[in-house]
C-alpha positions in Angstrom: -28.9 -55.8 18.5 -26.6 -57.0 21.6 -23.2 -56.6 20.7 -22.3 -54.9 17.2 -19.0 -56.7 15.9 -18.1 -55.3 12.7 -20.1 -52.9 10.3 -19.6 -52.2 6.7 -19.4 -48.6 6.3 -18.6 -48.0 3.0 -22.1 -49.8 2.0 -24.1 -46.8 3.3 -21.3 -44.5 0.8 -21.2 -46.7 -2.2 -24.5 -48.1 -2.3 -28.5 -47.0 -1.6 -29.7 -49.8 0.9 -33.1 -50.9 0.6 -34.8 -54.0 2.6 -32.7 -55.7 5.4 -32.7 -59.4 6.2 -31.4 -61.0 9.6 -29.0 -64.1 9.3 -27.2 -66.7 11.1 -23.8 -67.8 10.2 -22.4 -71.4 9.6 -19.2 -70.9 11.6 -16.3 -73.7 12.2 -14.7 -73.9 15.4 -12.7 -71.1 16.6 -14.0 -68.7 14.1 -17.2 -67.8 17.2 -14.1 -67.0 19.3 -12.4 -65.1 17.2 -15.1 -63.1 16.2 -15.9 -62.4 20.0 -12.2 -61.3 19.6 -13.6 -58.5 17.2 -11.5 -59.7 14.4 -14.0 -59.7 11.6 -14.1 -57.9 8.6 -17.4 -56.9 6.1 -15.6 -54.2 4.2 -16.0 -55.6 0.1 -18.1 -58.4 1.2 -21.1 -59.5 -0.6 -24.2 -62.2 -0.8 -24.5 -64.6 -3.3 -27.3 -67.7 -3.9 -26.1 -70.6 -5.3 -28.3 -73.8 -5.6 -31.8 -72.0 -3.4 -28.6 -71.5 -0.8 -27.1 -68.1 0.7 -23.3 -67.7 0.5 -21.2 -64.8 1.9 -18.1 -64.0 0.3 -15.3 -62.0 1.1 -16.0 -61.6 4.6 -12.7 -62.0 6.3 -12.2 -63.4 9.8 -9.3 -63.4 11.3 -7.3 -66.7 13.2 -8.1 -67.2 16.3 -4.6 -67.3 18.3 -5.2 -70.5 20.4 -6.1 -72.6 17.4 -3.2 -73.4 16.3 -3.0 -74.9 12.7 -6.6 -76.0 12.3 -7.6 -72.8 12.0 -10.1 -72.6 8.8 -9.3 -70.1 5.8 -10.4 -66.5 7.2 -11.9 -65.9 3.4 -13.5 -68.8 3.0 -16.8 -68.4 1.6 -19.4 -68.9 4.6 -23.3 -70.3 4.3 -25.8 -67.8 5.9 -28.7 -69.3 7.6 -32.0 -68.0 6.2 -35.3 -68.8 6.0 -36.5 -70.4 2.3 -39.2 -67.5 1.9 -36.1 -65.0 2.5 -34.0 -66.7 0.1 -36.5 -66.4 -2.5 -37.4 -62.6 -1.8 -33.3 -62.3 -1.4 -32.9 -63.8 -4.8 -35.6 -62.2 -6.4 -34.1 -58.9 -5.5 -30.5 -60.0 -6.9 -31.5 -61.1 -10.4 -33.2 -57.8 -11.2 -30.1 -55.8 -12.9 -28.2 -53.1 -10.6 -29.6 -55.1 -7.6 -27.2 -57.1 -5.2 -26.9 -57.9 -1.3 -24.4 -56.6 0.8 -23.7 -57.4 3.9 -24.5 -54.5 6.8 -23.7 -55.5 10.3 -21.8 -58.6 12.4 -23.2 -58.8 15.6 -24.2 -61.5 18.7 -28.0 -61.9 19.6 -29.0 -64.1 22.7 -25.2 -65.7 21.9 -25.7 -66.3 18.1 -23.3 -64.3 15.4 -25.9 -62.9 13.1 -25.3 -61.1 9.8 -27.8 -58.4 8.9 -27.8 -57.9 5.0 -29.6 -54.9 2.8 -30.4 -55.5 -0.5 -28.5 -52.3 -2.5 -28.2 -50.7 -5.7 -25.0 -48.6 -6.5 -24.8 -45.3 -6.5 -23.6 -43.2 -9.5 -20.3 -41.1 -9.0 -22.7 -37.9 -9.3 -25.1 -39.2 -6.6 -21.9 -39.0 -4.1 -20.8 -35.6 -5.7 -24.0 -34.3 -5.0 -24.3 -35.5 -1.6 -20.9 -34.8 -0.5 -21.3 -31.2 -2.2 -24.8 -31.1 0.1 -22.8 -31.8 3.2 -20.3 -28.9 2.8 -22.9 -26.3 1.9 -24.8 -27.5 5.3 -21.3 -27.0 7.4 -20.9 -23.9 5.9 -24.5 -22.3 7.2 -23.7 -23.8 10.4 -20.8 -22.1 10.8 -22.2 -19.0 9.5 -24.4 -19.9 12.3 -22.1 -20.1 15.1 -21.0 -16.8 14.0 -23.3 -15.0 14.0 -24.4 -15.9 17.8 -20.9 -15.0 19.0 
C-alpha cells in the first residue's frame, strides 16, 4: 500500500475481520483531490450490494476548498469497483446472518484511491471485556517486570 489515507479503527474493536478484498472507488471530480487533502472519513461506514453492484455508505469526504459549489454531497453513497467473482464471494459472505463488510483502509496505489474491505462479524460486549481485561493483566506483568530489573 503507497499512501494510507484514512483507516477505520474502530472495525478492528467492534468487529472480528475475516477475508479482505481490494477496491477502486467511483469518484466525482474534486473528491480525488480532496482525498489527497486527507479529508476522508471510514469511521461507521459500511458495504452494501444492491442489484450484483458494490455500494459504500457512510464514508464521508470532505469538500474540496477550490470547488466551489459543485462540490458533490461528502455522504453520498459511492460505487466500489470490484471484480464480478468478488462481488459474489462479497455477497455470499453478507447474506449469512451476523456477517457484513466493513470498510478497512483508504489509500492511493500507482495513483488510484482504493478501498480495502474485510468481511466482519461483531463482537459480543464480553469478547471486548475479555480482551480489554487481557490487556491490563499483560501491563501489569510488564511492569512487575520492569521492576524487578531495576
Amino acid at each position: 500500500m503507497d499512501n494510507i489515507v484514512a483507516t477505520n479503527r474502530k472495525a478492528g474493536y467492534d468487529y472480528v475481520l475475516f477475508e479482505r478484498f481490494e477496491a477502486g472507488i467511483e469518484l466525482k471530480g474534486a473528491e480525488v483531490k480532496s482525498i489527497r487533502e486527507r479529508k476522508a472519513n471510514l469511521n461507521d461506514s459500511f458495504v452494501r450490494i444492491n442489484q450484483d453492484e458494490a455500494f459504500v455508505f457512510g464514508m464521508h469526504i470532505g469538500p474540496y476548498k477550490q470547488s466551489g459549489q459543485s462540490a458533490p454531497d461528502p455522504m453520498r453513497v459511492r460505487k466500489l469497483l470490484l471484480h464480478r467473482s468478488q462481488i459474489n464471494k462479497l455477497s455470499g459472505f453478507i447474506s449469512q446472518k451476523g456477517y457484513t463488510a466493513v470498510p478497512t483502509k483508504l489509500y492511493f496505489k500507482e495513483g488510484m484511491a482504493k478501498l480495502e474491505i474485510a468481511i466482519a462479524k461483531g463482537k459480543r460486549f464480553f469478547d471486548k471485556r475479555d480482551k480489554i481485561r487481557k490487556q491490563q493483566v499483560e501491563r501489569e506483568m510488564q511492569r512487575s517486570l520492569k521492576s524487578r530489573v531495576k
